[in-house]
C-alpha positions as CSV (number, residue, x, y, z in Angstrom):
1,X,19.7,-24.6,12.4
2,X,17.4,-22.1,10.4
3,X,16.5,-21.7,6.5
4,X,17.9,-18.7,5.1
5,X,18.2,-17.1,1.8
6,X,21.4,-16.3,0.7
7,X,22.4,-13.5,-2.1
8,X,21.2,-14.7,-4.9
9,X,17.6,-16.5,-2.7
10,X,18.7,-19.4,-3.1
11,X,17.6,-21.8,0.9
12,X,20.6,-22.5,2.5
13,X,21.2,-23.9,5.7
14,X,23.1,-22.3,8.5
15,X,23.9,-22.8,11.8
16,X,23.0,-19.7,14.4
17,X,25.4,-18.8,17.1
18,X,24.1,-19.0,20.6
19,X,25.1,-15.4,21.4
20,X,23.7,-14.1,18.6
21,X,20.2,-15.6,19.5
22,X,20.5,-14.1,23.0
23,X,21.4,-10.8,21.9
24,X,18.2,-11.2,19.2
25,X,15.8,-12.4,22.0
26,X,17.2,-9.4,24.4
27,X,16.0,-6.9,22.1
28,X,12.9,-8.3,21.8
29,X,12.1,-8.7,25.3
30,X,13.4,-5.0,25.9
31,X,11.3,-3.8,23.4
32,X,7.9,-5.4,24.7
33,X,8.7,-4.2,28.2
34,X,9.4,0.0,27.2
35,X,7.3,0.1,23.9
36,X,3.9,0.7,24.2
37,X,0.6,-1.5,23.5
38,X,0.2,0.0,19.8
39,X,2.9,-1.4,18.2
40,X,2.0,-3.6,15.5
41,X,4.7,-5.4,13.2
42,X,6.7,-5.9,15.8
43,X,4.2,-8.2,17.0
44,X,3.4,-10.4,14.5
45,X,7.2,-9.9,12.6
46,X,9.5,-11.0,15.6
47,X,13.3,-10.3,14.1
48,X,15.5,-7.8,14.4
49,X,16.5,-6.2,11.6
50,X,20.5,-5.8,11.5
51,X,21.6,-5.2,7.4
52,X,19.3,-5.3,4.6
53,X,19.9,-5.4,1.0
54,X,17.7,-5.3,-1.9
55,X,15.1,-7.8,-1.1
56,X,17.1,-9.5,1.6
57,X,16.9,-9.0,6.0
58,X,19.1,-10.5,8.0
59,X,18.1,-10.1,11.7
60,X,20.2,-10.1,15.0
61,X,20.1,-13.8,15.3
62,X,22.0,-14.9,11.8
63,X,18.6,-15.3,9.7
64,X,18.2,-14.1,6.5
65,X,14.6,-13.3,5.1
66,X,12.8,-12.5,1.7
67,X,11.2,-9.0,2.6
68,X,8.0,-8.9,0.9
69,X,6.5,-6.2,3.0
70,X,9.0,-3.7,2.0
71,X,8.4,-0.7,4.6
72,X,4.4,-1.6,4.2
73,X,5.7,-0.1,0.3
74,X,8.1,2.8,0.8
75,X,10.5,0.4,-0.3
76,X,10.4,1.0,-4.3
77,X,14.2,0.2,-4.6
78,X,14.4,-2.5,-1.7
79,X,16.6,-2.0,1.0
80,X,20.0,0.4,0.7
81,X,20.2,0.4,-3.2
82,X,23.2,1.9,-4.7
83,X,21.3,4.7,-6.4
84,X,19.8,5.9,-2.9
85,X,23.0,5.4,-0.9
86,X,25.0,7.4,-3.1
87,X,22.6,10.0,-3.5
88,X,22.2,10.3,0.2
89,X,26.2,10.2,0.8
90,X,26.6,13.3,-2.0
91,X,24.0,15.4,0.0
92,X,26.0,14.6,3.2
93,X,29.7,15.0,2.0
94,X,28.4,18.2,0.0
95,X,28.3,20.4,3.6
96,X,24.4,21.0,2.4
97,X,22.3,22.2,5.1
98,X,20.0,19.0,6.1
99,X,17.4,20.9,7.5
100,X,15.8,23.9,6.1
101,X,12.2,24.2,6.9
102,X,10.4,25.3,3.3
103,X,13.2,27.2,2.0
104,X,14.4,26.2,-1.8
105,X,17.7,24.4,-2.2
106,X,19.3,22.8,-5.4
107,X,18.1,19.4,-3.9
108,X,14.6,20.5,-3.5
109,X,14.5,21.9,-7.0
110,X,16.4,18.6,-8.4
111,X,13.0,16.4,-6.5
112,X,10.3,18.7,-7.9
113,X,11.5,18.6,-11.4
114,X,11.5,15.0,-11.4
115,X,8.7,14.5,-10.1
116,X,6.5,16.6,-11.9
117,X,8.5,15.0,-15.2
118,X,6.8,12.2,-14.0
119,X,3.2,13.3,-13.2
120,X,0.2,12.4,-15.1
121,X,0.7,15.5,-18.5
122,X,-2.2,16.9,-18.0
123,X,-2.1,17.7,-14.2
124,X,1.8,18.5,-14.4
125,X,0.7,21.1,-16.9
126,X,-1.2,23.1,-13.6
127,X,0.2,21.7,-10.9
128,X,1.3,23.2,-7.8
129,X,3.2,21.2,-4.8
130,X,2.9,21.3,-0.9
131,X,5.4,19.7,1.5
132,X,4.0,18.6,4.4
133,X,4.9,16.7,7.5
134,X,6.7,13.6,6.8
135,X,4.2,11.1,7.0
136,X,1.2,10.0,4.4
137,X,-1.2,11.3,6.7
138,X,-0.1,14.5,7.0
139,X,-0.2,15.0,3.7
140,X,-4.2,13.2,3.3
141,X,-5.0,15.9,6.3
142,X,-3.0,18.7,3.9
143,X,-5.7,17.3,0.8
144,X,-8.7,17.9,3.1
145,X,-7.5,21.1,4.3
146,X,-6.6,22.2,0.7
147,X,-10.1,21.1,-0.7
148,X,-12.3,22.9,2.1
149,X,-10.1,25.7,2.1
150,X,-11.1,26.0,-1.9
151,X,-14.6,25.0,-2.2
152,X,-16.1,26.5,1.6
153,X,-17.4,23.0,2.1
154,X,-17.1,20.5,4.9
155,X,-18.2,17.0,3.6
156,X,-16.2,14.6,2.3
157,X,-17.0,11.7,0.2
158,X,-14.9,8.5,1.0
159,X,-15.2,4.6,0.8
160,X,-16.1,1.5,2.9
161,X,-13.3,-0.6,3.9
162,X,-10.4,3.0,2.7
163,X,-7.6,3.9,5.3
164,X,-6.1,7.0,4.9
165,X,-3.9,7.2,8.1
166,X,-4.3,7.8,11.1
167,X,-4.4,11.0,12.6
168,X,-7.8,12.1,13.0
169,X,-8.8,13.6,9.8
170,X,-7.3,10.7,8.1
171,X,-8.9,8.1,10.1
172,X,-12.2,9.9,10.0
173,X,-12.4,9.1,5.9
174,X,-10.8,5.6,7.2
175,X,-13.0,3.0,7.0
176,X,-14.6,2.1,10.1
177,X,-14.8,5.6,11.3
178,X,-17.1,8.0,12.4
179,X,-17.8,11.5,11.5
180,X,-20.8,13.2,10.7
181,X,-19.4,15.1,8.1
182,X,-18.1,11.8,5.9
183,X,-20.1,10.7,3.4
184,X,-19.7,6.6,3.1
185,X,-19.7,5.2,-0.5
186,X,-19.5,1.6,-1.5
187,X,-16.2,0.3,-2.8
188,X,-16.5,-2.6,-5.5
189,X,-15.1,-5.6,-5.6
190,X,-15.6,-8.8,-7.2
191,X,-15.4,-11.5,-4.3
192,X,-17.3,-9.8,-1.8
193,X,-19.1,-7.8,-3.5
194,X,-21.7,-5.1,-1.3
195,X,-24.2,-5.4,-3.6
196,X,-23.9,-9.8,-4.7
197,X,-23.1,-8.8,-7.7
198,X,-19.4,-8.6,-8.8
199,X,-17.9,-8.0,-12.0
200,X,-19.3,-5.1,-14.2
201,X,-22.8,-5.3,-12.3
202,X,-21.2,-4.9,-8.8
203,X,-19.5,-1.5,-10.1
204,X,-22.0,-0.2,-12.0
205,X,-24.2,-0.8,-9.3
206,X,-22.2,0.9,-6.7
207,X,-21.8,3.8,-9.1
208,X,-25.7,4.5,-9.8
209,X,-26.0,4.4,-5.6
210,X,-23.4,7.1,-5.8
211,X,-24.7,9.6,-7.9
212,X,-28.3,8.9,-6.3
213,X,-27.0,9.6,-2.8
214,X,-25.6,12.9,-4.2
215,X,-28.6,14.0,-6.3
216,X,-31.1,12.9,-3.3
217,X,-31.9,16.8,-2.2
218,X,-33.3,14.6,1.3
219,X,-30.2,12.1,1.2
220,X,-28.4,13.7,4.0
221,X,-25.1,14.2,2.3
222,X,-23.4,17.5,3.3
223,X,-22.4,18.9,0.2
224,X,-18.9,17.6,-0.4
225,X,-15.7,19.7,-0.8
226,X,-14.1,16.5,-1.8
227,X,-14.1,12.8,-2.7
228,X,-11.1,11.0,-1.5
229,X,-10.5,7.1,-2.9
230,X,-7.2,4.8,-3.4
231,X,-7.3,3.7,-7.1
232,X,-6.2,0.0,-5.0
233,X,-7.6,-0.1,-1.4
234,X,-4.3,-1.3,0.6
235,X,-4.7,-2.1,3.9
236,X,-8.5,-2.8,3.5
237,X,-6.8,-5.9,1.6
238,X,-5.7,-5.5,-2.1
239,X,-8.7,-4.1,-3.8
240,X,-8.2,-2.4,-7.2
241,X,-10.9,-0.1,-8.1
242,X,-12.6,-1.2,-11.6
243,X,-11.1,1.1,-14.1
244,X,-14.5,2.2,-15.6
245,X,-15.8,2.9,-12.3
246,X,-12.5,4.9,-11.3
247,X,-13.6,6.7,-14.5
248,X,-17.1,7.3,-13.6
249,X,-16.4,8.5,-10.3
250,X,-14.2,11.2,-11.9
251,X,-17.4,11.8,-14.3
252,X,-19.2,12.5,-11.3
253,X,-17.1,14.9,-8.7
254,X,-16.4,16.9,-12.0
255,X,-20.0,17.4,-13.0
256,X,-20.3,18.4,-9.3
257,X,-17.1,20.8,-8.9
258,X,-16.1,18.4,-6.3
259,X,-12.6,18.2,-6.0
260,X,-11.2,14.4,-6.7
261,X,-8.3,13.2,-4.2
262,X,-6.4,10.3,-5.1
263,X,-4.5,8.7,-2.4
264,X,-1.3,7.0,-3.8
265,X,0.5,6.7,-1.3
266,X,1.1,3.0,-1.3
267,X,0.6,2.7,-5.3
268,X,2.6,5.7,-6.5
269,X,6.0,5.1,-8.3
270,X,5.2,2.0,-10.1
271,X,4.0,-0.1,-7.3
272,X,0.7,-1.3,-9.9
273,X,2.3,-1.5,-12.8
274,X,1.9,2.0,-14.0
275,X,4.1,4.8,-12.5
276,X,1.0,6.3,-10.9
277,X,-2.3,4.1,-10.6
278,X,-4.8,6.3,-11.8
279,X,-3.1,6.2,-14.9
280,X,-4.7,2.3,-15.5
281,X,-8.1,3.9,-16.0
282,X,-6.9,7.6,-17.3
283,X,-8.1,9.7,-15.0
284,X,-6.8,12.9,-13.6
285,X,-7.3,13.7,-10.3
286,X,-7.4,17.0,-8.7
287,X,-5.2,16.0,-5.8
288,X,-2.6,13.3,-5.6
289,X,-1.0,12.5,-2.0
290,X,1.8,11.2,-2.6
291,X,4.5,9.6,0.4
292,X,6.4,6.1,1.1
293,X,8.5,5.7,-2.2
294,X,8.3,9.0,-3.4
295,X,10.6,9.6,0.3
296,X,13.3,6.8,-1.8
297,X,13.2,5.0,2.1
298,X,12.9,8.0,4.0
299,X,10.0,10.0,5.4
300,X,8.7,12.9,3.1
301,X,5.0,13.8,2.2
302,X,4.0,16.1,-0.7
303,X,0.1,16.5,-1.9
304,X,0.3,17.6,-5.8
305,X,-2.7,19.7,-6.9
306,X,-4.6,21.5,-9.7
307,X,-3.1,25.6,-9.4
308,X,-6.6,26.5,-9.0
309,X,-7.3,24.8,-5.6
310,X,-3.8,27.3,-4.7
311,X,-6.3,29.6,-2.9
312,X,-4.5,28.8,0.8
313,X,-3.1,32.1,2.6
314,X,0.8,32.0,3.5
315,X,1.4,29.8,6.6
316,X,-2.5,28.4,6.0
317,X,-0.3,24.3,6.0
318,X,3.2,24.2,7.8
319,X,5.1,21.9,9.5
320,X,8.7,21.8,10.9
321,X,10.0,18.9,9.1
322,X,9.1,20.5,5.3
323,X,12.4,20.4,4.4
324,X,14.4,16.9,5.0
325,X,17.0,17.1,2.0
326,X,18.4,13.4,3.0
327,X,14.6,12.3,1.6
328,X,14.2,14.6,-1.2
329,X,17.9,13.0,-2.7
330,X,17.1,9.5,-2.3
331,X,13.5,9.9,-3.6
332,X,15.0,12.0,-6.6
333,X,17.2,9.0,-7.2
334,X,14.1,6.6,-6.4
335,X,12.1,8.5,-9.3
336,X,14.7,8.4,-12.4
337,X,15.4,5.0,-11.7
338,X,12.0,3.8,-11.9
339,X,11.4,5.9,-14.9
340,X,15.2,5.1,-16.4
341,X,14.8,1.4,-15.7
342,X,10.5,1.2,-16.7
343,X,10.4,-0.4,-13.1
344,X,6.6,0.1,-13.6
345,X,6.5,-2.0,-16.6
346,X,8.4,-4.5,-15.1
347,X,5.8,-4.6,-12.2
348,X,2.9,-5.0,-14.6
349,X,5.0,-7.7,-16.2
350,X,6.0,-9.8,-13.3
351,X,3.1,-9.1,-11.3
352,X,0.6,-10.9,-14.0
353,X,3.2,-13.7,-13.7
354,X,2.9,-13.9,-9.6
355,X,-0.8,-13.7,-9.5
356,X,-1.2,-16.4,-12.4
357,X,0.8,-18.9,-10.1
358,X,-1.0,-18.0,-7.0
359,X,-4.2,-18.7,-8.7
360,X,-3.0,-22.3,-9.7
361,X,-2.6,-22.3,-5.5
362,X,-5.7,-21.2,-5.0
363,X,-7.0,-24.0,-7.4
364,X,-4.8,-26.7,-5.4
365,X,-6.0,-25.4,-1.9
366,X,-9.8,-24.7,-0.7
367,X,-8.0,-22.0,2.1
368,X,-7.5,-19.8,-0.9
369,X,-10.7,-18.0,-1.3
370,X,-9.7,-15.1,-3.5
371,X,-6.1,-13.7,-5.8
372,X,-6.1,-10.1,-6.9
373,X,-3.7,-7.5,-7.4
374,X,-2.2,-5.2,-9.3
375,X,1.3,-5.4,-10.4
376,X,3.6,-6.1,-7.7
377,X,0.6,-4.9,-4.9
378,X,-0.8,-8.5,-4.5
379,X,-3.2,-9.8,-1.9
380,X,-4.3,-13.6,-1.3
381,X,-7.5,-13.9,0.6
382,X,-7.8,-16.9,3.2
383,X,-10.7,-18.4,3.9
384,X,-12.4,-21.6,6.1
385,X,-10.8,-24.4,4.3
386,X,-13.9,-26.9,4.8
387,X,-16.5,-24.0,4.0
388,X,-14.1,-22.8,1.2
389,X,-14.3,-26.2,-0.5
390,X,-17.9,-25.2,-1.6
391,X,-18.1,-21.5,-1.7
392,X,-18.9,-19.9,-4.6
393,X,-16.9,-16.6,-5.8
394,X,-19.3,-13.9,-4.4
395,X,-20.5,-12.5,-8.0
396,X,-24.5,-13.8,-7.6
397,X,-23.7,-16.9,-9.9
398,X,-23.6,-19.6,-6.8
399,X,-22.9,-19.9,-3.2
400,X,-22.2,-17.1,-1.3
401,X,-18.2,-16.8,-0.5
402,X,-16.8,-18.8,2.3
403,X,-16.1,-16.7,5.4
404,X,-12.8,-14.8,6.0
405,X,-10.5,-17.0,8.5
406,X,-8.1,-14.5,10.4
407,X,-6.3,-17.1,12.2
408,X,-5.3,-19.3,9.2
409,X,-4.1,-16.3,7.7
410,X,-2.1,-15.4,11.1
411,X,-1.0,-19.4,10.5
412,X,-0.1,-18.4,7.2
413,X,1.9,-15.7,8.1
414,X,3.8,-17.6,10.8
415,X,4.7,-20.0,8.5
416,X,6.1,-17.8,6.1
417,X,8.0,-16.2,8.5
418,X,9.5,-20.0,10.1
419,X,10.1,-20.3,6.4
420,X,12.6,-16.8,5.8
421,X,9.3,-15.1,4.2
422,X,8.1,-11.7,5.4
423,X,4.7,-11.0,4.4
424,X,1.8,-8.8,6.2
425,X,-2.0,-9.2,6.4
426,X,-4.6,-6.5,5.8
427,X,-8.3,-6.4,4.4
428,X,-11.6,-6.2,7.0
429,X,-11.1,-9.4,8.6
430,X,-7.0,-9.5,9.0
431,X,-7.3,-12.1,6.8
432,X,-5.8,-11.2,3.6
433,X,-2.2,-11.9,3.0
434,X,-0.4,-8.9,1.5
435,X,2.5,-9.4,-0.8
436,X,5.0,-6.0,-1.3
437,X,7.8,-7.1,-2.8
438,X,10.5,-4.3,-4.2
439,X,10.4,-3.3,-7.6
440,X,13.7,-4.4,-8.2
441,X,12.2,-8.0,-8.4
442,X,14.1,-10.5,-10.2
443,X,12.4,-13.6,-11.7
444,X,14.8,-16.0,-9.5
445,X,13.6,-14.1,-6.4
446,X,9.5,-14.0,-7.4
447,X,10.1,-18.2,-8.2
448,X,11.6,-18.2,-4.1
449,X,9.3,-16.0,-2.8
450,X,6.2,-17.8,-4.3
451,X,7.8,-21.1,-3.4
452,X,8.2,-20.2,0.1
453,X,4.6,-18.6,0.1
454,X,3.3,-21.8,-1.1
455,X,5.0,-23.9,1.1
456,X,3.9,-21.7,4.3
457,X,-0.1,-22.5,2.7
458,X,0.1,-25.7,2.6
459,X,1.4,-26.1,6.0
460,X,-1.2,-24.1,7.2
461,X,-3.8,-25.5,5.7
462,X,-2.9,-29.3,6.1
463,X,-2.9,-28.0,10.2
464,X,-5.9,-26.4,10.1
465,X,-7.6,-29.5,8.3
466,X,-6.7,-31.9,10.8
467,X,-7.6,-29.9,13.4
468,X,-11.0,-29.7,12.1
469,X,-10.8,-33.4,11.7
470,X,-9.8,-33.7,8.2
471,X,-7.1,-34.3,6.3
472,X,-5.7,-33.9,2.8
């Protein structure tokens, strides 16, 4: 017998066919003997996807789940909406050429337009677009390219705890990695905040470091032919960059002529509440990398920039797969909608709503160290529950935050999964629970998803008390 949820979310019980469960557990066991050792949902997310709709996976075996990691966020729409199938099947039955390298095509032309009719004004006023390979990393490698092309420089300016992808220019303005010509810069945030400060302090802080590192003619810094940041850090675990600093950081590459890159690949197309989330604090950028939901589901990569960083040489940024008019339909289709339906809006709306329940959790359970978020791009951070019981909040004012626990959060995770609940984990420690859910939300399926979430939590923690020898 397993927990499912049905169409409308709604538990139900269901009995699952012993073939079915063989045929489930063969795929598995195929998979882990020909796939190799860097495979990494598959791991911790044992199923086998089969159909999909909206916010709903049923695997090989008969379950159904509540898909909160959504493609780790390609998945604006949820899985096989109406608006993205058809415009798929109109491209297909239309004879259309499916791949065309960087020539122009009606479908190519329909994407652009809507997408710049969705750009920030100011930077759709100058903007110029380069496909690139079909991945977010390509495109992040395209934004370094483009900005040392332009400005002769080598250095880069990113952040502790940023991932940018991982081929190697992107993982060398990754946190974590190393490259002599990468400037590290303090990311703020209020619960573990660099600096014990938090709050305005913490930011501030970080920002006068910044612009002293810069101005320091012995600091070391290589002058920098760009600054790269993600206006919410994703996978370095749900951290929303302070909108005044966002703004001061703009203040400072553009006092410098150093080209600002905003990596939104996870937070474009009203993932935060905003269509694009540099629009929360105003800024422009001079770069925006854009992938995952801008694709509608499918793999495409663009990098929008300022017309006078378009200094690049024919053939200076290619790549075969340019042209993939299956991707450039459905994320047409994924853009109007969210900007027809105010999809964004709804995020902000439903998101404040999610995070003000989670943090009545986090009141109820000492594992809960920290909420945040922004719109539907939450992250719950677990922590020791018997240090967590008398840790402070990290901002200076008391004790020191309890420490990060990776293996309640893995707990966590396995019991949200147990429960028909997919969720992933990200942030330094691997301990921060990441919520994704679609855009296409409803209330009914936010009430289902936070019960099940809460549910998993306490099972988790009750476990992990009494194996420290406590219990609640």
């Amino acid at each position: 017998m397993a927990t499912a949820g049905g169409p409308g979310d709604v538990a139900v019980t269901k009995t699952i066919p012993a073939a079915a469960t063989v045929v489930h557990e063969g795929i598995l066991r195929r998979q882990a003997q020909r796939e190799s050792a860097a495979r990494t949902y598959a791991r911790s997310l044992p199923i086998v996807p089969v159909r999909a709709r909206g916010l709903t996976v049923e695997g090989a075996d008969g379950r159904r789940y509540l898909d909160c990691l959504s493609g780790a966020g390609t998945l604006a729409l949820g899985h096989n909406h109406p608006v993205v199938l058809e415009a798929i099947r109109k491209v297909l039955d239309s004879g259309a050429p499916l791949h065309v390298l960087d020539l122009a095509t009606p479908v190519k032309d329909a994407f652009v337009t809507e997408l710049f009719t969705n750009l920030p004004p100011e930077l759709a006023a100058h903007a110029r677009i380069q496909f690139c390979g079909p991945a977010g990393t390509d495109a992040v490698e395209a934004a370094l390219k483009l900005a040392r092309t332009a400005t002769g420089r080598e250095g880069v300016l990113a952040f502790t705890g940023a991932y940018h992808g991982m081929t190697e220019g992107a993982l060398a303005v990754s946190g974590g990695a190393r490259d002599v010509r990468v400037t590290r810069l303090p990311f703020p945030q209020d619960y573990r905040c660099p600096f014990g400060l938090g709050g305005e302090r913490g930011a501030e802080t970080a920002a006068r470091w910044t612009e002293s590192l810069l101005d320091d003619p012995r600091g070391g810094v290589p002058r920098p032919a760009a600054m790269i940041v993600e206006p919410v850090q994703g996978e370095g675990g749900v951290l929303p960059a302070p909108d005044a600093w966002l703004r001061r950081m703009r203040r400072i590459t553009a006092d410098r002529s150093v080209p600002l890159i905003a990596d939104e690949v996870q937070t474009g197309v009203g993932r935060t509440g905003s269509f694009w989330a540099v629009q929360h604090s105003g800024i422009v950028p001079d770069v925006m990398v854009l992938s995952k939901a801008v694709g509608g589901s499918l793999p495409l990569a663009v990098i929008v920039y300022h017309e006078d960083l378009d200094v690049w040489h024919p053939g200076a940024h290619a790549g075969t797969f340019r042209g993939n008019q299956l991707a450039m339909a459905a994320g047409t289709a994924t853009l109007a909608f969210v900007r027809e339906n105010g999809l964004a809006e709804r995020a902000a709306l439903l998101g404040a709503r999610m995070l003000a329940r989670l943090k009545g959790l986090a009141a109820e359970h000492p594992c809960v160290g920290d909420v945040r978020g922004r719109g539907l791009m939450i992250g719950v951070e677990i922590v020791d529950p018997v240090a967590g019981a008398r840790a402070g909040a990290g901002d200076g004012t008391g004790p020191a935050p309890a420490p990060a626990d990776a293996a309640l959060a893995r707990a966590v995770r396995r019991a949200c999964l147990d429960r028909g609940l997919i969720v992933e984990l990200g942030g330094r420690d691997g301990a921060v629970v990441r919520l994704l859910p679609p855009l296409i939300l409803t209330d009914e399926q936010a009430e289902a998803v936070l019960d099940r979430f809460a549910d998993a939590l306490a099972a988790a923690e009750r476990a992990a008390l009494a194996s420290a020898g406590r219990s609640r």
